[in-house]
Backbone as ProteinMPNN parsed JSONL, in Angstrom:
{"seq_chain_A": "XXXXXXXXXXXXXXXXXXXXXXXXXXXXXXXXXXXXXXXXXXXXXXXXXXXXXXXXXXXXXXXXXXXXXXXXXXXXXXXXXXXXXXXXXXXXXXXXXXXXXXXXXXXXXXXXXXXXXXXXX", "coords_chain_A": {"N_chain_A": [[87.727, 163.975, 63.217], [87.859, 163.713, 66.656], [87.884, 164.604, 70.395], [89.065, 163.049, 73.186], [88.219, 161.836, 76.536], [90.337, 161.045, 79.134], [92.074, 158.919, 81.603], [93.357, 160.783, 82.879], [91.265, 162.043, 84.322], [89.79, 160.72, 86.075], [88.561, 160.249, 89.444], [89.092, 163.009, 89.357], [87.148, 165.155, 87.999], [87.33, 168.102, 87.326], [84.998, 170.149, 86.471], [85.436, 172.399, 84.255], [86.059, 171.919, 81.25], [83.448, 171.434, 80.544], [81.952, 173.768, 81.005], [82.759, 175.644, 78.816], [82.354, 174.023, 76.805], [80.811, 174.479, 73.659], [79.264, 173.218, 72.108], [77.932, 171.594, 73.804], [78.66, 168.573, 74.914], [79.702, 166.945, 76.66], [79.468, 164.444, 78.945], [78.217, 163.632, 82.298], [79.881, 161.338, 84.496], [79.694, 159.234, 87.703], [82.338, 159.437, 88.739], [83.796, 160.978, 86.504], [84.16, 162.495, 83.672], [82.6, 162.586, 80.084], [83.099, 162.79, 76.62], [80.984, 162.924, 74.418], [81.534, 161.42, 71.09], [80.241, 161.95, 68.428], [79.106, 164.135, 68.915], [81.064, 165.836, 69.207], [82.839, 169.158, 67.774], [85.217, 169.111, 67.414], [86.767, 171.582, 68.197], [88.011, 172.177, 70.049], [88.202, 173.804, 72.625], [88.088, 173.05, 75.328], [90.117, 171.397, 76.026], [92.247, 173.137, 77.054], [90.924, 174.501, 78.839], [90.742, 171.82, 80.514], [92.275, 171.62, 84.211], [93.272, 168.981, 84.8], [94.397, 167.86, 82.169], [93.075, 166.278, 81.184], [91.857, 165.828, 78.4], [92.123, 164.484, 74.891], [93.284, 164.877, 71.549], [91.787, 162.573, 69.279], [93.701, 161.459, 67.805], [96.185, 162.0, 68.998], [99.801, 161.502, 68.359], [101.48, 160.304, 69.89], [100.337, 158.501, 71.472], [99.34, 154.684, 71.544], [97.017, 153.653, 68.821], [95.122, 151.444, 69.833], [95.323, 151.923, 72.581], [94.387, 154.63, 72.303], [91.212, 154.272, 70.949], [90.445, 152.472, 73.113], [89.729, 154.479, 74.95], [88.369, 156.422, 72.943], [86.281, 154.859, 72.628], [85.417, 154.329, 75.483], [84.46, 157.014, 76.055], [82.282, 157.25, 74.065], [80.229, 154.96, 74.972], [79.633, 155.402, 77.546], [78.728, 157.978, 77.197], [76.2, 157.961, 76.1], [74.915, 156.86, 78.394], [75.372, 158.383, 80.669], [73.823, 161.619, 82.101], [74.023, 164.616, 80.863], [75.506, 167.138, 80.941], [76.934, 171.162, 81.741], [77.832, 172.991, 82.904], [80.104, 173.983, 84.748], [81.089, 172.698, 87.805], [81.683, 171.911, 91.209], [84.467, 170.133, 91.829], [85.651, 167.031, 92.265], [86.096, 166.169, 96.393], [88.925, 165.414, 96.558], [90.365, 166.069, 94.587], [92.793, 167.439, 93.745], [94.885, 166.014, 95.054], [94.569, 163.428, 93.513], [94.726, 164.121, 90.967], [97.949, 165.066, 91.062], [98.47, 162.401, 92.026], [98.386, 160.867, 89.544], [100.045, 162.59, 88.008], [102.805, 162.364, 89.07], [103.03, 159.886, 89.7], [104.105, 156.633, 88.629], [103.424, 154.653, 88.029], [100.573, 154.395, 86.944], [97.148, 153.924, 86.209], [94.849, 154.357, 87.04], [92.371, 153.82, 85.952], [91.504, 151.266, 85.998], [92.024, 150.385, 88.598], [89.43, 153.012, 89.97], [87.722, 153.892, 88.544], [84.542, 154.427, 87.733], [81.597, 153.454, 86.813], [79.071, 154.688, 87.183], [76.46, 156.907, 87.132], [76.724, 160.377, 87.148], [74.991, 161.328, 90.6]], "CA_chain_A": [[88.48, 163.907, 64.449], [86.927, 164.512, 68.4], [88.789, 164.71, 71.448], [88.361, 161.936, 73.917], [88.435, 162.373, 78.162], [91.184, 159.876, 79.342], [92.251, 158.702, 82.624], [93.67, 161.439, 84.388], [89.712, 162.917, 85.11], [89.195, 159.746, 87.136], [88.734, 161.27, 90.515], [89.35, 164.139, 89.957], [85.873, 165.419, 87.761], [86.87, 169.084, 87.536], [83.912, 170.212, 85.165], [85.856, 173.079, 83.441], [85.395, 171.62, 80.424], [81.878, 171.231, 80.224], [81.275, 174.995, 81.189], [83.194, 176.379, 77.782], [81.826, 173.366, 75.246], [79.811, 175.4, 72.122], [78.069, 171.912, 71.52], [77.092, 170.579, 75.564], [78.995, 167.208, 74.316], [80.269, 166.443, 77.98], [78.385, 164.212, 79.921], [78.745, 163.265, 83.558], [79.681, 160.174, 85.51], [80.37, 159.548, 89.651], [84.128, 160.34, 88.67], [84.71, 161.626, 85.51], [83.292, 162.922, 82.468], [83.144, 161.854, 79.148], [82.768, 163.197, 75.297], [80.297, 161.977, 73.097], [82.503, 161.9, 70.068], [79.797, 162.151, 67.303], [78.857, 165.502, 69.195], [82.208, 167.206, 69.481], [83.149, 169.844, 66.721], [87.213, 169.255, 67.317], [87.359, 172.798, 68.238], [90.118, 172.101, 71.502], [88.278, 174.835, 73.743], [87.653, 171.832, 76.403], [91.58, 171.009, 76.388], [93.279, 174.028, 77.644], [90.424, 174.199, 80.213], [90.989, 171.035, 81.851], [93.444, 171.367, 85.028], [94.348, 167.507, 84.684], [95.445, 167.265, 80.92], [92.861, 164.651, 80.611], [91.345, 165.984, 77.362], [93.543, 165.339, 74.244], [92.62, 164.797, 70.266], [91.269, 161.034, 69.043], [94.628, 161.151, 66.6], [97.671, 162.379, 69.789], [100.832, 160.758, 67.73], [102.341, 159.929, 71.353], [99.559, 157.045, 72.097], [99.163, 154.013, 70.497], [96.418, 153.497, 68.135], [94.963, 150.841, 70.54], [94.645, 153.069, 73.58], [92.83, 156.092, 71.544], [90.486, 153.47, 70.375], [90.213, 152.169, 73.636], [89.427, 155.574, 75.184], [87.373, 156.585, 72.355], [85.149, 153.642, 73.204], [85.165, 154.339, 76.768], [83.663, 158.04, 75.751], [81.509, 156.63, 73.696], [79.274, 154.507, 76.0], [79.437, 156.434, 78.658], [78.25, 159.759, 76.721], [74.451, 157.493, 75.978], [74.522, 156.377, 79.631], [75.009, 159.52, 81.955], [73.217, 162.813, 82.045], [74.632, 165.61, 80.062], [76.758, 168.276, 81.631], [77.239, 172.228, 80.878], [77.886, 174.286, 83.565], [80.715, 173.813, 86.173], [80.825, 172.1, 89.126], [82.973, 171.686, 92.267], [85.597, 169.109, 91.401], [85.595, 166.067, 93.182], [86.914, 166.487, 97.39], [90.339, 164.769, 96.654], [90.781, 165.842, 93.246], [94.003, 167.893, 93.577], [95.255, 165.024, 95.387], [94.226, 162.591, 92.494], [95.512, 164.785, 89.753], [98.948, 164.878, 91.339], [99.128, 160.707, 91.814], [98.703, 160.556, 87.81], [100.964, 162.878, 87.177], [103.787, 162.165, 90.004], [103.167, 158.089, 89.503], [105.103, 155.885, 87.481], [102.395, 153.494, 87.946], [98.59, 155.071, 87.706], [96.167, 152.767, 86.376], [93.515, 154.988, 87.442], [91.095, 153.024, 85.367], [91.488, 149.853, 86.728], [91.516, 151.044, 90.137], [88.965, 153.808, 90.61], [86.655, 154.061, 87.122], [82.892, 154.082, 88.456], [80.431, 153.598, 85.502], [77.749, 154.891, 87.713], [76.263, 158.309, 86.158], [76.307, 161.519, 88.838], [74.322, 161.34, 91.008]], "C_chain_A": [[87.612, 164.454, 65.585], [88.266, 164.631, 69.484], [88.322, 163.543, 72.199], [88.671, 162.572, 75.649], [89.304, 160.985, 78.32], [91.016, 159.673, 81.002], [92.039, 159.707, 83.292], [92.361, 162.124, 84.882], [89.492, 161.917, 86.095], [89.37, 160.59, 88.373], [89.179, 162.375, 90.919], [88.025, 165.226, 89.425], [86.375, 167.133, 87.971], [86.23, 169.341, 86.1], [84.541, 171.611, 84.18], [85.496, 172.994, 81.755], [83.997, 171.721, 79.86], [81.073, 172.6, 80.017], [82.031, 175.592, 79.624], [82.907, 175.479, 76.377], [81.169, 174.146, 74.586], [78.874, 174.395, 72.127], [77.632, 171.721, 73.29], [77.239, 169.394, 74.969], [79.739, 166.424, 75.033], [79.18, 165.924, 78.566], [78.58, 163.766, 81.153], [78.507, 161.894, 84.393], [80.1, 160.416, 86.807], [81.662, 160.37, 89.535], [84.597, 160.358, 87.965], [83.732, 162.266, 84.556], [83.683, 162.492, 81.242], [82.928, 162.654, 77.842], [82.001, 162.511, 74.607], [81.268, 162.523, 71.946], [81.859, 162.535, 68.844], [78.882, 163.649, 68.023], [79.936, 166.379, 69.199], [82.712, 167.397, 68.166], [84.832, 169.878, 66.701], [87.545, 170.321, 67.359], [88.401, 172.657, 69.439], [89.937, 172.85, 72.727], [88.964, 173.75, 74.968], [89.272, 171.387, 76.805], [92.349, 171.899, 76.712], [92.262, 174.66, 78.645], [90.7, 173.071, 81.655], [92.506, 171.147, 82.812], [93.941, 170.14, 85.293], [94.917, 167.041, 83.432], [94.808, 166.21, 80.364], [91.975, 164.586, 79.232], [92.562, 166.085, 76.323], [92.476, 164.542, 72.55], [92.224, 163.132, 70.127], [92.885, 160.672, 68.208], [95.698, 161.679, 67.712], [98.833, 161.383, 68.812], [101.211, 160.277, 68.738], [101.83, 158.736, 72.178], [99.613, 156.429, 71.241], [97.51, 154.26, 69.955], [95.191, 152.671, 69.112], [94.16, 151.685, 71.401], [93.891, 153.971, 73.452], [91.517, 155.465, 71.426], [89.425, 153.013, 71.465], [88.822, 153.179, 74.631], [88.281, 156.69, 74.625], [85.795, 155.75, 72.332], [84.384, 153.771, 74.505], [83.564, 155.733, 77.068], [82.008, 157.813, 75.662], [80.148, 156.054, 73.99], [79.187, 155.134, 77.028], [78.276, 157.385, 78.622], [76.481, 159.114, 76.557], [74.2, 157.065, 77.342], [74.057, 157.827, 80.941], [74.301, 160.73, 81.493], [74.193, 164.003, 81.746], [74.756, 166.383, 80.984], [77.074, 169.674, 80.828], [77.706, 173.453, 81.501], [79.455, 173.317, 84.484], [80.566, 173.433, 87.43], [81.902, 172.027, 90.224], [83.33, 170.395, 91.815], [85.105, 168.114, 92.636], [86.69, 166.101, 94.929], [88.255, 166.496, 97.494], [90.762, 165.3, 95.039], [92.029, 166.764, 93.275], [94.972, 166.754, 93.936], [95.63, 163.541, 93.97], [94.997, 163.106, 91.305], [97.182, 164.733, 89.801], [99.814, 163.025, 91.616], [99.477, 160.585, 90.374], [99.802, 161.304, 87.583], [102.549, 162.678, 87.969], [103.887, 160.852, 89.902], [103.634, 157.78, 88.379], [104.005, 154.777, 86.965], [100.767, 153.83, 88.099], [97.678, 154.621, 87.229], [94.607, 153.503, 86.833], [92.364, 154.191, 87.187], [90.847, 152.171, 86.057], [91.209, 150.049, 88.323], [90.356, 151.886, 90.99], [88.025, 154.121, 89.808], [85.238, 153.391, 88.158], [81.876, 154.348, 87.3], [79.587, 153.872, 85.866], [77.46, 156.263, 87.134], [76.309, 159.0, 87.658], [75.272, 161.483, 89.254], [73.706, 162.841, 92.181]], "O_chain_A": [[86.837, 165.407, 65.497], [89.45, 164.728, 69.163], [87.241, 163.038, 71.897], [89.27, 163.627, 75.861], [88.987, 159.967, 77.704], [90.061, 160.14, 81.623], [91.104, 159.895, 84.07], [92.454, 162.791, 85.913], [88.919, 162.33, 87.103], [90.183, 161.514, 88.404], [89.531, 162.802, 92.019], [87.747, 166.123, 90.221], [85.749, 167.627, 88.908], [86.641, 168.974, 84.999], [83.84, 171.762, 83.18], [84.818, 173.821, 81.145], [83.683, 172.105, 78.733], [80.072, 172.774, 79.321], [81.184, 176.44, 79.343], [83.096, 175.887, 75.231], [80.716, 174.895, 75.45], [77.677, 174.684, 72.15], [76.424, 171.9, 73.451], [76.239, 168.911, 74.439], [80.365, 165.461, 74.588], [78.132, 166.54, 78.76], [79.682, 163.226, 81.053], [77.444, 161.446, 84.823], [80.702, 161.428, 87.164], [81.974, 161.47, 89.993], [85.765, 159.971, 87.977], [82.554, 162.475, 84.846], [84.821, 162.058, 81.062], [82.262, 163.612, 78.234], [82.371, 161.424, 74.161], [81.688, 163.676, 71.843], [82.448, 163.402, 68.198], [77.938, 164.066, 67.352], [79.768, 167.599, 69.194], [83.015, 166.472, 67.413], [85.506, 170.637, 66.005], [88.573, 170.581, 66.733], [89.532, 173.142, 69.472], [90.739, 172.874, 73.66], [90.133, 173.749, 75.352], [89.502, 171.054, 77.968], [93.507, 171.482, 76.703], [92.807, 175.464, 79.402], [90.802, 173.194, 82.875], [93.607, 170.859, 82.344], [94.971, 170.048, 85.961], [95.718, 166.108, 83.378], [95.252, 165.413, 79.537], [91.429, 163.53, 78.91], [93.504, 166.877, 76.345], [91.403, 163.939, 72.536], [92.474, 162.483, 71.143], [93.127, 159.475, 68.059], [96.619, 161.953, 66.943], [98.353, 160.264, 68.632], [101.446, 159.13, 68.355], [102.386, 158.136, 73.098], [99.848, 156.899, 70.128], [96.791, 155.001, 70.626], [94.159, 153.342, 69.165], [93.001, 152.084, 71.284], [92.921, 154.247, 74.157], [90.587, 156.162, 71.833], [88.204, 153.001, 71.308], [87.657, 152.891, 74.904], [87.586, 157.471, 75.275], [84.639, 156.089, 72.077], [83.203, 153.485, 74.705], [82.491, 155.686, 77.671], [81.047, 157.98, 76.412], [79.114, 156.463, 73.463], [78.001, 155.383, 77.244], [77.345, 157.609, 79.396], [75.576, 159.866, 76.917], [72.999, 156.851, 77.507], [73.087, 158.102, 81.648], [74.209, 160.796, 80.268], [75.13, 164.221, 82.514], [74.008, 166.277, 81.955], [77.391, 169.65, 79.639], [77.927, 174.551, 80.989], [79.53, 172.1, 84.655], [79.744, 174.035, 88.121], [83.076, 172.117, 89.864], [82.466, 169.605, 91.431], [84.41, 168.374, 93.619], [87.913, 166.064, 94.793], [88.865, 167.265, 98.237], [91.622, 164.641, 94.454], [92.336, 166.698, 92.085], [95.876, 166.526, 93.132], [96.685, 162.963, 93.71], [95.867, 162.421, 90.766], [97.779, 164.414, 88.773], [100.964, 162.604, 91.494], [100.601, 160.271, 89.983], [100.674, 160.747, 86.916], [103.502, 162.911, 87.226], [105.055, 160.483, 90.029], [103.625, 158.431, 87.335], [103.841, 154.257, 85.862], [100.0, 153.603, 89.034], [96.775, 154.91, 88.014], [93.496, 152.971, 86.855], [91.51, 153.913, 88.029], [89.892, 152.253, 86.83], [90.185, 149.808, 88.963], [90.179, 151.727, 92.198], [87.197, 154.821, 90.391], [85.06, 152.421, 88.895], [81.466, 155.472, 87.01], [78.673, 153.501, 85.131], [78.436, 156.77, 86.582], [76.083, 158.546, 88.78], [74.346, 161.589, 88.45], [72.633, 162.756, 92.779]]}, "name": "protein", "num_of_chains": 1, "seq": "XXXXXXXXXXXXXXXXXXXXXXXXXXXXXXXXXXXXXXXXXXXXXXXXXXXXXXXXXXXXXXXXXXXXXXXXXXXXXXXXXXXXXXXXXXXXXXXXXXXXXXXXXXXXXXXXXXXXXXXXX"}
């Protein structure tokens, strides 16, 4: 089992996470971050760090099968594309803003809308 990074980091990138990994198994894109999965030890620090909720196990019972998969994929490629991540960073300008659409929207799509496969720059 790993954890995966989901939506709600899309624009909002606070690096919390990254500063309390054991492994350095966060890596960083424009607006988000991701898990390499075959680096993370399933210890959970990384999920009661993040202030958007957007870290959760590869196995949540509450998603489909599908979506984990999807998400785990997303990780995945990502984690060989961008430049590894370990320290903390200022969050992205709008990211309180951002964090509050996902979780106040009925409709948030983040992905589709605002996902930037570009690595940090």
């Amino acid at each position: 089992m790993t954890h995966i990074v989901t939506e709600n980091c899309i624009n909002c990138k606070y690096t919390d996470c990254a500063a309390v990994c054991p492994v350095d198994c966060f890596y960083e894109g424009e607006n988000m971050v991701a898990i390499n999965p075959t680096e993370c030890i399933d210890c959970g620090v990384c999920v009661g760090a993040c202030p958007a909720n957007a870290i959760v196990p590869d196995n949540i019972e509450t998603w489909s099968k599908e979506e984990l998969q999807r998400w785990e994929a997303i990780n995945a490629k990502y984690a060989q594309t961008w430049p590894n991540i370990k320290v903390k960073k200022a969050q992205l300008p709008k990211a309180d803003l951002f964090n509050n659409e996902l979780n106040g929207n009925s409709e948030p799509n983040k992905y589709e809308r605002y996902f930037d496969e570009r690595a940090a720059t």
